[in-house]
Backbone bond lengths (Angstrom), bond angles and torsions (degrees), N, CA, C in turn:
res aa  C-N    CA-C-N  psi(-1)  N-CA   C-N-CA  omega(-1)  CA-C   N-CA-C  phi
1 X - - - 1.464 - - 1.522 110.39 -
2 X 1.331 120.14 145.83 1.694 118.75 -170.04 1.415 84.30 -84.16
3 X 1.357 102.68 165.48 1.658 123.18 -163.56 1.355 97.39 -108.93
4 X 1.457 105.97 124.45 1.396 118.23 149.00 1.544 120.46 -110.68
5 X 1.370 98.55 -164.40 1.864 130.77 -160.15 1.537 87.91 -60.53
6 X 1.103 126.77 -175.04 1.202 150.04 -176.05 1.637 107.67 -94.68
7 X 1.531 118.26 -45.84 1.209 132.43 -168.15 1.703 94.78 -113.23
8 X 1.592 102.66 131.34 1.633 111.03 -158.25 1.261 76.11 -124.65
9 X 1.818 137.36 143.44 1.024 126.97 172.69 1.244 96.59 -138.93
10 X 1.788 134.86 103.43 1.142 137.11 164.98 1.485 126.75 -65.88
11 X 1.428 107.01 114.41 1.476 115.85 -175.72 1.451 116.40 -117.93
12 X 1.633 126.27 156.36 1.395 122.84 142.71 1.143 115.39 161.29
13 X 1.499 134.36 -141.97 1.683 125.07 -164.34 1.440 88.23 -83.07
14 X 1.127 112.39 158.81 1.809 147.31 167.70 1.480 99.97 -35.89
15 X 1.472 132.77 109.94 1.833 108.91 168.78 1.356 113.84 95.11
16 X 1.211 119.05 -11.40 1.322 142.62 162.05 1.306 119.98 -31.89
17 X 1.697 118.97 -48.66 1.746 138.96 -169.30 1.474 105.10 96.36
18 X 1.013 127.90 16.23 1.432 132.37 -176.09 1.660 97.11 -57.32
19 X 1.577 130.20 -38.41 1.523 115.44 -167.25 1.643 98.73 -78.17
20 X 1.626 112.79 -24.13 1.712 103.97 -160.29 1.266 99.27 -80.32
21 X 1.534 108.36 -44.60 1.850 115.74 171.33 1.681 108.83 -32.32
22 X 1.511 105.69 -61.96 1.553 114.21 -173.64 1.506 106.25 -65.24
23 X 1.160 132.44 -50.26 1.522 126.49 171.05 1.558 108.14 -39.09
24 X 1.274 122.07 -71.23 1.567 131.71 170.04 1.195 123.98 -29.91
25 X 1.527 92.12 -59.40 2.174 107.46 -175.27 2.069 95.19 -63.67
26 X 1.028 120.39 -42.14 1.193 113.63 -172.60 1.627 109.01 -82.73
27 X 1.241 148.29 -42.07 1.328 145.00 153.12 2.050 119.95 -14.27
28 X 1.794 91.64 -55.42 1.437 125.29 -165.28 1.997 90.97 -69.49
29 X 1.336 109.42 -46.76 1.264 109.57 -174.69 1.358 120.54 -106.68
30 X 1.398 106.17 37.46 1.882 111.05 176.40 1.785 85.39 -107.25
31 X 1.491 112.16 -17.43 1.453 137.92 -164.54 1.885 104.79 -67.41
32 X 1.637 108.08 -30.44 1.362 118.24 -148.63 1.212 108.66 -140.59
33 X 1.324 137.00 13.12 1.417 142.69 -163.55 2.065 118.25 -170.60
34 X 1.097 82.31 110.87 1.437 98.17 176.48 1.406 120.36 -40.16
35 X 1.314 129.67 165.05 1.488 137.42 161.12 1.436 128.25 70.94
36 X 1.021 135.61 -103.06 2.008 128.91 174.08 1.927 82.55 -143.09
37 X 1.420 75.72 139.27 1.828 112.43 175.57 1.486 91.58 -126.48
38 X 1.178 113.72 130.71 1.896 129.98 158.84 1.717 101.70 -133.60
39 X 1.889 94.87 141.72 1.315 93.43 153.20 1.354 120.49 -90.00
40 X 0.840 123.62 160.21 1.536 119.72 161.81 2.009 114.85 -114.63
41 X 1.496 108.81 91.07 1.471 104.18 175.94 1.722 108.64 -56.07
42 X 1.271 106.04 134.69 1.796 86.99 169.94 1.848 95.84 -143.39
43 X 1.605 96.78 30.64 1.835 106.62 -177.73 1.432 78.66 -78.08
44 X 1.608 94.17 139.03 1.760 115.13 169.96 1.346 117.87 -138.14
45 X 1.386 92.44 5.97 1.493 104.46 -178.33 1.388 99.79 -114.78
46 X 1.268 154.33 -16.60 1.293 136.21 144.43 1.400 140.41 -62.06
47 X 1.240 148.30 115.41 1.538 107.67 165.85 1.265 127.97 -114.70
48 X 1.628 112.40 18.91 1.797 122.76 138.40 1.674 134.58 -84.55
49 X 1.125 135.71 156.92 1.203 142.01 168.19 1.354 103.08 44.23
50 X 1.412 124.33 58.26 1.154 142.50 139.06 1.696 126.99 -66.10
51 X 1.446 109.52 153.71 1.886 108.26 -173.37 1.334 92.45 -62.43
52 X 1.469 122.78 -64.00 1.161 143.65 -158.64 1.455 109.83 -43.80
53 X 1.551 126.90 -29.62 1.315 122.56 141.61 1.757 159.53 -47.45
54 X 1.489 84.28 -5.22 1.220 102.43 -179.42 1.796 100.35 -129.11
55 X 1.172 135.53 33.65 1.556 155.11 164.53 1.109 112.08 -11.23
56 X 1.919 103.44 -73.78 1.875 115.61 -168.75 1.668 87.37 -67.66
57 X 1.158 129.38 -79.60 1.100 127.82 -167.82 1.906 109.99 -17.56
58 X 0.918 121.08 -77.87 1.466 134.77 -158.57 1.474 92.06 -65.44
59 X 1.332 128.70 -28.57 1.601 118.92 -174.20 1.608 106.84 -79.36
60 X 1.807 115.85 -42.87 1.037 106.62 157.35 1.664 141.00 -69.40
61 X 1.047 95.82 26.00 1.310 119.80 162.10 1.223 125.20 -116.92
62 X 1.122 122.92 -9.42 1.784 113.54 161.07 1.673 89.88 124.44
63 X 1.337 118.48 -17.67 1.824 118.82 -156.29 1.771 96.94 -95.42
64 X 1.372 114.71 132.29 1.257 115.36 178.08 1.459 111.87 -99.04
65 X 1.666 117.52 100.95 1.903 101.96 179.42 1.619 108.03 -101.48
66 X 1.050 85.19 135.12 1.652 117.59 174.52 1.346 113.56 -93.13
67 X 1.657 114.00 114.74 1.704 108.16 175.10 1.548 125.43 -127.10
68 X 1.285 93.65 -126.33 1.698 100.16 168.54 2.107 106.30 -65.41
69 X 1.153 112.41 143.98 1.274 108.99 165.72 1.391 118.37 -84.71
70 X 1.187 129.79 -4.86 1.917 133.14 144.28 1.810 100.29 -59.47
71 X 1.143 89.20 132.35 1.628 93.76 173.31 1.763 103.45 -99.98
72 X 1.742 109.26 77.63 1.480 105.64 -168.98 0.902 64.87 -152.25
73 X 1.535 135.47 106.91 1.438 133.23 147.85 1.745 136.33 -87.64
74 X 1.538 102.48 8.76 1.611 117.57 175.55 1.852 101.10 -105.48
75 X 1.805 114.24 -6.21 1.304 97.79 168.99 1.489 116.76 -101.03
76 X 1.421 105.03 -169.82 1.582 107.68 -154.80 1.702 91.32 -109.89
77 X 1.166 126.63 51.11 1.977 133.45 -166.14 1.440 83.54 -82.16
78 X 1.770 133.29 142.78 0.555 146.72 158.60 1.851 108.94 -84.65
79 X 0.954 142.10 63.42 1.336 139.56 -130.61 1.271 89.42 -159.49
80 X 1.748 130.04 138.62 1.177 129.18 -164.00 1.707 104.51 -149.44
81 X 1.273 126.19 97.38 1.713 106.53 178.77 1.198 124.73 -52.67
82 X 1.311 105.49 142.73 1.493 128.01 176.98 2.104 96.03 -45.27
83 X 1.747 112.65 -25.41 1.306 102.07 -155.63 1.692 105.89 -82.69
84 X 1.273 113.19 26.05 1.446 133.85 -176.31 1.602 101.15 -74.65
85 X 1.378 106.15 -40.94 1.708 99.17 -157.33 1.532 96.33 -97.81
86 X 1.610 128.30 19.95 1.477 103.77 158.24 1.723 114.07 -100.86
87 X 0.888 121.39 -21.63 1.935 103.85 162.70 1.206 118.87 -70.67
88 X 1.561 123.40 -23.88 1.624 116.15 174.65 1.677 104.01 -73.86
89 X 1.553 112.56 -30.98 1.644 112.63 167.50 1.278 131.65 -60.19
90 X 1.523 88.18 -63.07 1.654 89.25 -170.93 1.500 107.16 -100.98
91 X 1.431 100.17 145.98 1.616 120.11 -161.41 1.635 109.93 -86.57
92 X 1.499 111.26 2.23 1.517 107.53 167.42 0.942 105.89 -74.57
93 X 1.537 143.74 -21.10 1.282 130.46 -163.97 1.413 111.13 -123.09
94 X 1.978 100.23 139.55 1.381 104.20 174.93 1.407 97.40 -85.90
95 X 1.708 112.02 146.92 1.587 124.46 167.00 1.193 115.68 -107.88
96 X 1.248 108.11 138.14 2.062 113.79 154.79 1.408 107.58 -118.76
97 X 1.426 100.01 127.70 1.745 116.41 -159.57 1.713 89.98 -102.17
98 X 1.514 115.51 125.51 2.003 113.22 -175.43 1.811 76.59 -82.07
99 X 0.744 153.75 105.81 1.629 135.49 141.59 1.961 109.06 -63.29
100 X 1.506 85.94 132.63 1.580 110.88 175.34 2.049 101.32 -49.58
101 X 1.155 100.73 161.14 1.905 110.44 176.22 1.421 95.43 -67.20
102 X 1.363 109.41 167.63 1.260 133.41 157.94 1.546 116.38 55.83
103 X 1.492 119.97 -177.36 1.279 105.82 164.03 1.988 139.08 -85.09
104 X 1.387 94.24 30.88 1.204 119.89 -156.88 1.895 84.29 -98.43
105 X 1.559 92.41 -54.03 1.656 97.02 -163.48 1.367 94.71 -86.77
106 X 1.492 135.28 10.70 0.894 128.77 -162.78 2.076 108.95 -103.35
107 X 1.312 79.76 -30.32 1.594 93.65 179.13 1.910 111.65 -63.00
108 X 1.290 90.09 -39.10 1.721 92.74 -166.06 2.121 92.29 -49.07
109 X 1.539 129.63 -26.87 1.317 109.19 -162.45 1.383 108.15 -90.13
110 X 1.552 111.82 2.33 1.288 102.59 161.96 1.356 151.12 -84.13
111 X 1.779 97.27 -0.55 1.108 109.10 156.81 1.663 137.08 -61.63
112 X 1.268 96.13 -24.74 1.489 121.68 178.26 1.582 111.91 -88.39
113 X 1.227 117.60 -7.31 1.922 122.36 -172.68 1.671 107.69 -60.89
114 X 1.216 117.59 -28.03 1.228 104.41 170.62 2.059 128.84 -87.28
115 X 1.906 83.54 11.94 1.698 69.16 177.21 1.616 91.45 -129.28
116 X 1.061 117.07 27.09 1.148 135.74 162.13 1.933 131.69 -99.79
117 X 1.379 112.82 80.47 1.330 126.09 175.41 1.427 128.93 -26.56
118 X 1.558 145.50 102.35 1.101 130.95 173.09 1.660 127.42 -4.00
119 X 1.641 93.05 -52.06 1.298 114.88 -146.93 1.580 110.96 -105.13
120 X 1.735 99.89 6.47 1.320 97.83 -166.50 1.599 109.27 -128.29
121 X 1.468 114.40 19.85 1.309 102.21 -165.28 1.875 85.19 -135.84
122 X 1.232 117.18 170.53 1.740 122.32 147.81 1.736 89.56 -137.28
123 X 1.403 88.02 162.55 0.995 122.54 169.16 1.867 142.61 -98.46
124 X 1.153 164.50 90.80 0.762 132.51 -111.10 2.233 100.55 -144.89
125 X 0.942 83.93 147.15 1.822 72.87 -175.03 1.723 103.99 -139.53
126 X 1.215 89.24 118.97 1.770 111.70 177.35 1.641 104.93 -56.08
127 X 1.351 117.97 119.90 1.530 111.85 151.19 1.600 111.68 -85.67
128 X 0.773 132.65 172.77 1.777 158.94 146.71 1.299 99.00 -157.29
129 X 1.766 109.29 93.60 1.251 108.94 153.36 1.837 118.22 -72.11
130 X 1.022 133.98 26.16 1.202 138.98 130.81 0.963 136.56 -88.29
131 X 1.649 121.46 4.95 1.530 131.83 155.67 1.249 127.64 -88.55
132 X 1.439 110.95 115.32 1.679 114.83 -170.02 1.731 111.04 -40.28
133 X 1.365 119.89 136.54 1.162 113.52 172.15 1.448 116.17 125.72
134 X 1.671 89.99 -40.20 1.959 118.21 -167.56 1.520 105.71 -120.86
135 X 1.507 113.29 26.58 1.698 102.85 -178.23 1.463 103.43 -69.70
136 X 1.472 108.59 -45.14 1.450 113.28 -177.19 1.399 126.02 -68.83
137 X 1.273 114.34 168.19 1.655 103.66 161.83 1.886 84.36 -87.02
138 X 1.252 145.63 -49.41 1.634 132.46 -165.18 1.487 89.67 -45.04
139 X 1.602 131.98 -62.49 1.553 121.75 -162.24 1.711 116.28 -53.67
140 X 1.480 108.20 -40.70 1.397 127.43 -172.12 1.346 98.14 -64.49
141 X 1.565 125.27 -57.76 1.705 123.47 165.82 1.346 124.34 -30.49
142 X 1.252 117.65 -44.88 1.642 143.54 -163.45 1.619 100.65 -60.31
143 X 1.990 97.06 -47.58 1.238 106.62 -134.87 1.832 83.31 -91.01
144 X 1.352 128.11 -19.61 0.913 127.22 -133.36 1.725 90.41 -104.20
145 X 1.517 132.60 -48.07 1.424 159.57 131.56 1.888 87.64 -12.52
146 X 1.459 119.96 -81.99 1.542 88.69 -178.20 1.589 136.36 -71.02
147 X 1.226 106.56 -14.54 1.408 111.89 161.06 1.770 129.77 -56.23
148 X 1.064 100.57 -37.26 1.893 114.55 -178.14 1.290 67.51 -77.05
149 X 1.731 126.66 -93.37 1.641 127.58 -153.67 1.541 110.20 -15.95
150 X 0.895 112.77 -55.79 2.047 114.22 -178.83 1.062 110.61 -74.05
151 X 1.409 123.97 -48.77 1.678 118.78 -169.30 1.681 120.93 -94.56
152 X 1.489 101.12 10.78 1.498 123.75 175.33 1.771 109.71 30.00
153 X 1.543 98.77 38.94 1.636 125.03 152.24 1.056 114.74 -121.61
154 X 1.827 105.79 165.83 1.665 101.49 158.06 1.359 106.49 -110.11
155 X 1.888 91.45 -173.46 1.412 89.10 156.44 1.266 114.88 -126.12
156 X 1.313 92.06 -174.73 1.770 107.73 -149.82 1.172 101.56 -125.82
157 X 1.531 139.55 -11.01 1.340 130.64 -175.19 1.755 94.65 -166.31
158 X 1.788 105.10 161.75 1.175 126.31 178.95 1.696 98.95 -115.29
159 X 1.679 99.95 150.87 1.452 109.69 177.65 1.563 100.37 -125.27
160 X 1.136 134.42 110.61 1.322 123.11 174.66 1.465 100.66 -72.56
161 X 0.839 146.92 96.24 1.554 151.28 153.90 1.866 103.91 -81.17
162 X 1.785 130.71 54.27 1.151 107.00 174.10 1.376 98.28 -91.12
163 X 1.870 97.86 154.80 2.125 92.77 -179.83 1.678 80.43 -157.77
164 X 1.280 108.15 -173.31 1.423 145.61 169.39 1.494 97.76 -131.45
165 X 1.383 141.91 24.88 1.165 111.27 172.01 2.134 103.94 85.35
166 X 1.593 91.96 -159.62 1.493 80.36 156.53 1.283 154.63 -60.63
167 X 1.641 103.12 -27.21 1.389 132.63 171.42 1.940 120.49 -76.01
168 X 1.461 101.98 18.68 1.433 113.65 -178.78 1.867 92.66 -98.49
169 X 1.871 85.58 130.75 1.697 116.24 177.85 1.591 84.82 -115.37
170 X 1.277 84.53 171.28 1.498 109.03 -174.27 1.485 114.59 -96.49
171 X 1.427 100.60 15.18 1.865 94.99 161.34 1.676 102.16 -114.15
172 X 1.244 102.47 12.41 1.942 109.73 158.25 1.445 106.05 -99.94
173 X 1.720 136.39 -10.85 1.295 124.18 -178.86 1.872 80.55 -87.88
174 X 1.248 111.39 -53.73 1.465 108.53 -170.28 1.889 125.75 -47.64
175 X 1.356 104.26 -36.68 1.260 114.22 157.70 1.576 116.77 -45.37
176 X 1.050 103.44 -70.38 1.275 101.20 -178.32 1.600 141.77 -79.11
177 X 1.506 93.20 5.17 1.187 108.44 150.93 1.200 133.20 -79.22
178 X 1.407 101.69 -17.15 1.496 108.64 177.48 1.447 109.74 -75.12
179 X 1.407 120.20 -25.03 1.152 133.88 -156.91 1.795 103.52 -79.33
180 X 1.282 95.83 -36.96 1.649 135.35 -156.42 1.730 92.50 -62.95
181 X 1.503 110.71 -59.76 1.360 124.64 -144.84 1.803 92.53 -109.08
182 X 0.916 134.21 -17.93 1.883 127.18 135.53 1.498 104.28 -42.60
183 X 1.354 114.85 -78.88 1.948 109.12 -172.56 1.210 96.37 -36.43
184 X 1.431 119.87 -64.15 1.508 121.20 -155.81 1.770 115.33 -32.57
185 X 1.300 93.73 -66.28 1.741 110.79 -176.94 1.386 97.46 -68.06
186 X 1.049 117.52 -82.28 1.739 96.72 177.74 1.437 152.93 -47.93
187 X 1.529 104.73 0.33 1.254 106.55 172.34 2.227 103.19 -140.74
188 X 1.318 95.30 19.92 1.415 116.16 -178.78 1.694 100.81 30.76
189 X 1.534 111.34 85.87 1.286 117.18 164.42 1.266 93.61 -156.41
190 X 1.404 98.24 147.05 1.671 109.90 -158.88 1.731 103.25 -93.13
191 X 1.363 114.22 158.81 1.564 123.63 -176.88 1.536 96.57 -81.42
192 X 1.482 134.93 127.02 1.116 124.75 -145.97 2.143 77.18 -120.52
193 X 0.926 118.79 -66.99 1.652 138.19 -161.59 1.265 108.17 -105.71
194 X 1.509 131.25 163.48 1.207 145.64 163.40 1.612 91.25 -135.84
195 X 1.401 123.93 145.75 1.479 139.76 -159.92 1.671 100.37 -132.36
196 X 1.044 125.22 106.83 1.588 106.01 170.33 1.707 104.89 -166.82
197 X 1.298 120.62 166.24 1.425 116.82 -169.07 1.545 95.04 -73.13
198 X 1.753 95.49 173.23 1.641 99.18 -175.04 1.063 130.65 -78.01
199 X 1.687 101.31 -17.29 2.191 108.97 164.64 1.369 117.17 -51.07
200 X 1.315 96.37 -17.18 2.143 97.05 -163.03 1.402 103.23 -82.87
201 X 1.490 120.58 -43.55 1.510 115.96 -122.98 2.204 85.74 -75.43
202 X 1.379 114.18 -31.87 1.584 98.78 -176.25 1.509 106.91 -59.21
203 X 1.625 130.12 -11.99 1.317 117.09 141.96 1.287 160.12 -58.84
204 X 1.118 85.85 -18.46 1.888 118.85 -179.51 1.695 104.41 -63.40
205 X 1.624 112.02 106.10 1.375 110.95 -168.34 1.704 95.16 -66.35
206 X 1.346 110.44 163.77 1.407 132.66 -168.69 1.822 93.20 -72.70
207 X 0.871 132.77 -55.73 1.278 135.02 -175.98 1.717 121.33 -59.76
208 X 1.076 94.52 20.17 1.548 98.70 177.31 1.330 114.22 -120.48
209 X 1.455 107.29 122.74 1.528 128.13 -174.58 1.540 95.02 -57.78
210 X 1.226 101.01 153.30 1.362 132.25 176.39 1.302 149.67 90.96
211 X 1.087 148.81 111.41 1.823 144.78 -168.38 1.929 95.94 -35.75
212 X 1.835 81.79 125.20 1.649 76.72 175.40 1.878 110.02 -93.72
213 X 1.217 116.59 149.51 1.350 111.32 -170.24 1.433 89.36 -130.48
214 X 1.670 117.91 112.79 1.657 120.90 148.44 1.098 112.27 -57.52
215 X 1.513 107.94 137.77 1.161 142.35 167.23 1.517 122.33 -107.74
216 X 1.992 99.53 123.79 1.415 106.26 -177.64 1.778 104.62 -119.90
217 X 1.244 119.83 126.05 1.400 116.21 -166.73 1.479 106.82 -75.27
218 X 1.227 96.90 74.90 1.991 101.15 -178.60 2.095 103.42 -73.46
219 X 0.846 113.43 -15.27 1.790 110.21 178.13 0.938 110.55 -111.28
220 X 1.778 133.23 28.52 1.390 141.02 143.94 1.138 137.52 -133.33
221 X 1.123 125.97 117.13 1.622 132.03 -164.68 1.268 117.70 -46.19
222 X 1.275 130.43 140.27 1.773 149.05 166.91 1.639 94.79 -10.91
223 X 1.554 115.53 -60.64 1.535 129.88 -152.76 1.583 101.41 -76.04
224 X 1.516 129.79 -17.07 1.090 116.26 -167.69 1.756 109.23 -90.56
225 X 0.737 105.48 178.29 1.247 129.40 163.09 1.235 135.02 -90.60
């Protein structure tokens, strides 16, 4: 996997998969990196398919998540622990930040910008060009301009995460690659990930930028879709 910052901060439109991406991306890298990994959920604008829902799981895995400081994790508490500001502090630990959708969920990380290092964080923004809003790379630009605007960061990398869920073929990863590599050149930020279940990826033509990351839908039930 190409190496990033210490502080991984998953961003992008509402519905996106940004928590399953971050469940995954952090699994893949408890795999590749020494010492304590925590997520920190700080989505406050969802109150389904959140990290913070899957807790025991990820702890028995080595991953420490950090959430709401109400220990009610099926309500919608806008409530954030104080225990947020020791992985952005202390430098033993790698972080994965769930950031909330839009620029709504985007604001809550600007409270934290001052304990957050230039040099020590990326940023990261989910496509689903099958999510209204983000078909385009112009919508994905839009979306991407109000996201820094609130969270008074940028970003630093693209995730094509396009899917249908289970019903995602690989001319929906390809779609949205197309989508992926427009932002790219036009707003010079590199395609960092490709996101997709594990039937796909021996589809994934060789010429496509980015660390591929399987995807297992751990924050949706057998019955869903």
């Amino acid at each position: 996997m190409e190496k990033t910052k210490r502080i991984r901060i998953i961003t992008g439109h509402y519905g996106s998969g940004k928590s399953e991406f971050s469940i995954n991306y952090a699994l893949k890298l408890r795999k590749e990196v020494e010492g304590r990994l925590a997520i920190s959920d700080l989505d406050v604008v969802n109150v389904y398919f959140r990290s913070r829902g899957r807790k025991e799981f990820l702890e028995e895995n080595g991953i420490h998540l950090i959430s709401s400081s109400v220990d009610a994790p099926t309500l919608d508490i806008p409530a954030l622990s104080a225990e947020i500001h020791t992985p952005l502090l202390n430098k033993d630990y790698n972080n994965i930040i769930d950031l909330g959708g839009d620029k709504v969920g985007a604001t809550v990380i600007a409270r934290y910008k001052n304990m957050i290092d230039d040099d020590d964080y990326d940023m990261f923004f989910v496509v689903n060009a099958n999510r209204e809003k983000t078909q385009t790379a112009e919508e994905v630009m839009r979306y991407i301009d109000e996201i820094e605007k609130a969270s008074k960061l940028r970003v630093t990398g693209l995730i094509n995460n396009t899917h249908m869920l289970k019903a995602t073929t690989i001319e929906d990863i390809k779609k949205g690659q197309e989508v992926c590599r427009k932002v790219s050149k036009l707003k010079n930020i590199p395609i960092k990930f490709i996101s997709c279940l594990e039937a796909l990826v021996k589809e994934i033509p060789e010429d496509f930028e980015g660390d591929i990351i399987p995807i297992n839908l751990y924050l949706r039930d057998d019955w869903m879709m």
